[in-house]
N, C-alpha and C positions, 0 to 999 in steps of 0.2 A: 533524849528519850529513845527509847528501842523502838525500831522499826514494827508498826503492825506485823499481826502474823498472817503471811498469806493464805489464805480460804483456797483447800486442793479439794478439786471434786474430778471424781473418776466417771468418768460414762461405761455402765454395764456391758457389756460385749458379748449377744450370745451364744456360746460355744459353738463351733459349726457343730451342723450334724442332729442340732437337738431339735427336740420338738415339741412344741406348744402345750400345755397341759391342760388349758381351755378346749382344746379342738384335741378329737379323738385321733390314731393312725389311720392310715388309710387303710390300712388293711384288715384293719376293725371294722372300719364302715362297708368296706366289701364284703365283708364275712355275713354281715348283717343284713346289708341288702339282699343278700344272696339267700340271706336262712328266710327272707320275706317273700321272696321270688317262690320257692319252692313252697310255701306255705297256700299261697293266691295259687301256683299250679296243682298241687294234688286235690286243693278244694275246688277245683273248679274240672278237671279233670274226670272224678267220680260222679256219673250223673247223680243227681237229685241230692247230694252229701249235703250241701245247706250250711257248710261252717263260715264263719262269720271270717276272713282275714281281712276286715278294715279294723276288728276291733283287734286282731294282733298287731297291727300295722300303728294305730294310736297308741297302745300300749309301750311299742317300742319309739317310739318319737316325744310321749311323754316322760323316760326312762332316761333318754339319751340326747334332750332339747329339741326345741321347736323354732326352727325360723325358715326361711322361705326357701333354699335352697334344699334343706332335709326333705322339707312337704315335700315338695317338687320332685325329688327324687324315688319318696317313696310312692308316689301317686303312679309314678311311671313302672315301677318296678311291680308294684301291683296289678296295676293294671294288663300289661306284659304276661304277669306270669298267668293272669286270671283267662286272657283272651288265648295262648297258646296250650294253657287246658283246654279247652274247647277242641282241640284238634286230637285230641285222644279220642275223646265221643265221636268226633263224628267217623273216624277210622275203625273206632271200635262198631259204629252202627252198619259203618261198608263193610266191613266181616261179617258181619250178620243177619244180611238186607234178605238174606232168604229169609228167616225167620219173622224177620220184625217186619216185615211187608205184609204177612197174615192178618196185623193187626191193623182196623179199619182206620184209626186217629193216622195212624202212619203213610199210610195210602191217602188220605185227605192231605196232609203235610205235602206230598209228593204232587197232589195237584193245584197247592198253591204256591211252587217254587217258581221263579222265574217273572211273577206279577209284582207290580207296582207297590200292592203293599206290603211285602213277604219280607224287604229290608226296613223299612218302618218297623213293621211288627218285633224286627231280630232286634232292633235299637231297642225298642218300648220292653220286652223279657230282658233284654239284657241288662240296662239301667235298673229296672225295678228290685227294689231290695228285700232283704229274705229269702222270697219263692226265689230258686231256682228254674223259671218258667224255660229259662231260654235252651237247655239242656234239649228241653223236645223240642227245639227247632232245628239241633243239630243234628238230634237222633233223626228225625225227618229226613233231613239234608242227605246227611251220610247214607241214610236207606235207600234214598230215592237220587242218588249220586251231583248232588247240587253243585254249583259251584264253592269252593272254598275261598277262595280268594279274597271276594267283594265280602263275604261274611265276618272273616276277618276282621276287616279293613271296618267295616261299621262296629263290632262288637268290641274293639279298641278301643274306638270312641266313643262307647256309650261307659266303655271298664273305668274310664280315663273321668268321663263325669259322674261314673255313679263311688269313685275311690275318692276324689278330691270332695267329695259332698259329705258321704258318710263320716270321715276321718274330720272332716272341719264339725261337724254335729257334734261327734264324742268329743274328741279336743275341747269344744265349748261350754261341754255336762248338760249340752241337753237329751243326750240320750245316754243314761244310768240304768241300762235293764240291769246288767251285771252285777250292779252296786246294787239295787233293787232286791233279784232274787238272791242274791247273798246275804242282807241283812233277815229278812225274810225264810228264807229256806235254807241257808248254810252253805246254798251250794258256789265250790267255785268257778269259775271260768273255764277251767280244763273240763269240769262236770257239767257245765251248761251248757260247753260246747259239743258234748259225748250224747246228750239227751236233745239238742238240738238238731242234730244229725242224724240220727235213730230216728226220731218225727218227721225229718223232710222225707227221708228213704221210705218212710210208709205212704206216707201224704202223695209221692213221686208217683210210686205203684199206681194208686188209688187212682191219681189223673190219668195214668196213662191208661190206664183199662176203661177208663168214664168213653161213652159217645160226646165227641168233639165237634158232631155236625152241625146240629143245630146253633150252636155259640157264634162259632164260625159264619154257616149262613146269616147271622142276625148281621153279624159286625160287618161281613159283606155290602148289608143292606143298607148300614149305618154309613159307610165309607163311601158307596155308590150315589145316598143322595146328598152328600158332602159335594161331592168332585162334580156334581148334575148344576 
């Protein structure tokens, strides 16, 4: 009887040099990170502009996969580019400290720099979502020549939990405004983010010209029998 035939199996080998078609290039994901970086700086940048880059930021991670190292990366790249806008405003408000010293919200800003709750307060505007609150804490800051440093340093870490919060929300579909006013109104994302910006910038105005004392004084009083 003839010998069986022997069973030849070759193991794949792959080519040096090549690269994974599961996993992007790197230079792809730089690119990208990079267009997210710039996106979280100019909106954070322009005071009072109000555009949403957590929702470009989910956009591009539900596009291009979601697992823990991406998030990661882009919570940080956002966050980064969110918090070194901030140092536009407040340079653009130290050009300006003649002027913007006229106005009384800004001169009250200038007398709560340096107290106990002036960085609380920069965390609580900074995390909160939407209002761009914490823009006049810069513009204050820079008026009235604050430190930058420690500002920083907390508004990182408020960018850092208010990026990985929002982006986990939409990721999850619980927040669908977009999909919302789309089905709804036609409009899309580029245009909800064009009319969302136009209303902060008015909205901005509006607060900054409002009297700021009384609010202030109340939250004072509020704070004061806290810490008693």
């Amino acid at each position: 009887m003839p010998a069986p035939r022997a069973e030849v199996r070759t193991a794949y080998k792959r080519p040096e040099g090549s690269v994974d078609r599961e996993s992007p290039p790197l230079i792809s994901v730089l690119i990208r990170l990079f267009i997210l970086f710039l996106v979280s700086f100019v909106s954070n940048a322009t005071a009072f502009f109000g555009a949403s880059y957590t929702l470009i930021a989910t956009a591009e991670l539900a596009a291009t996969g979601v697992n823990l190292q991406s998030f990661t990366l882009v919570v940080l790249v956002t966050a980064l580019g969110a918090t070194i806008g901030k140092i536009v405003i407040y340079y653009s408000a130290f050009g300006l400290k003649g002027t913007l010293r006229k106005n009384r919200n800004v001169r009250l800003l200038g007398t709560w720099l340096g107290k106990s709750g002036f960085y609380l307060g920069l965390f609580v505007t900074a995390l909160l979502p939407v209002l761009p609150l914490d823009d006049y804490v810069y513009i204050g800051a820079g008026a009235n020549r604050g430190k930058l440093g420690p500002m920083l340093g907390v508004t990182f870490l408020a960018k850092l939990a208010k990026s990985a919060f929002e982006i986990l929300l939409e990721l999850s579909g619980l927040l669908e405004v977009s999909r919302l006013t789309h089905n709804f109104l036609g409009l899309s994302r580029l245009e909800i983010s064009i009319l969302a910006s136009a209303a902060f910038v008015i909205l901005g105005i509006a607060i900054y010209k409002m009297d700021w004392e009384p609010w202030v004084s109340r939250a004072g009083k509020i704070l004061g029998r806290k810490s008693a």
